[in-house]
N, C-alpha and C positions, 0 to 999 in steps of 0.2 A: 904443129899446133895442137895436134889430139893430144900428143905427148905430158904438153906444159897443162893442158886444162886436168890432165890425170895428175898431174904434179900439185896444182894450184886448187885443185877442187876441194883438196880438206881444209885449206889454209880460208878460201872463199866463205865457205860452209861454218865454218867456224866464226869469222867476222860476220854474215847475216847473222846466227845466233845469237851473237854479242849484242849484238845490231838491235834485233827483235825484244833481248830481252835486257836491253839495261833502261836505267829508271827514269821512267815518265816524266817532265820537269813537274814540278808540283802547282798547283795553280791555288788560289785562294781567291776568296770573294768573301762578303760580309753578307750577315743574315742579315731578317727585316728586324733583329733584337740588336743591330750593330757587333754581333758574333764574328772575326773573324774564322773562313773554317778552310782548311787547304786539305787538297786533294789531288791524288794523282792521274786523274783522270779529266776528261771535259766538265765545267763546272753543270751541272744540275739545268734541266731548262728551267725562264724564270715561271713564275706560279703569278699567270695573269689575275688578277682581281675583277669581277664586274662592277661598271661604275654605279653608283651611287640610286637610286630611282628618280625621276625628275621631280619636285617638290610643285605641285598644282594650287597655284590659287583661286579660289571663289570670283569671279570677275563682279565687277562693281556693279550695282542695280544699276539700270538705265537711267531710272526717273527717281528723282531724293522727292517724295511725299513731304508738305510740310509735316508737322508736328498735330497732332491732333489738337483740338480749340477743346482748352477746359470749360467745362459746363459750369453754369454757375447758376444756383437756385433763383427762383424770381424771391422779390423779397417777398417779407409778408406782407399779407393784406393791411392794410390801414385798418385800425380799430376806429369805428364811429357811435360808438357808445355815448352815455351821459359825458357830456366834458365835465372837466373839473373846474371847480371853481377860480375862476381869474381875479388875482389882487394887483391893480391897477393903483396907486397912490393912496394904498391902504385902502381903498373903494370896491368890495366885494361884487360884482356881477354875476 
């Protein structure tokens, strides 16, 4: 047995080598530009993104206020001055 492993150990030694060092399959993935890219190795970890900020709304006032009442001048005072002359069936008063 010690014999053959003295026999078989360069033959061994030789196939790990070949073993270790023949080529990687190639692996490909797509970037986030739709880039196919291959490589010989494990692809790249992915590049997690943070999601987005949560977008807050103003919450609706409890109580809707009507509308404020337009103000509106009082009129004017009535003039009580000299009247003017009344024409009644051409009859001056």
């Amino acid at each position: 047995m010690n014999r053959l492993l003295k026999i078989a150990a360069p033959a061994l030694a030789a196939i790990g080598v070949l073993a270790v060092t023949a080529p990687a399959e190639a692996r490909c993935w797509y970037d986030s530009y739709g880039n196919q890219i291959c490589r010989r190795g494990p692809p790249p970890p992915p590049v997690y993104y943070a999601p987005p900020p949560p977008v807050y709304y103003a919450p609706p006032p409890r109580y809707y206020a009507p509308p404020p009442r337009a103000y509106y001048a009082p009129p004017p005072p009535r003039y009580y001055g000299p009247s003017r002359p009344v024409v009644n069936f051409g009859v001056t008063f």
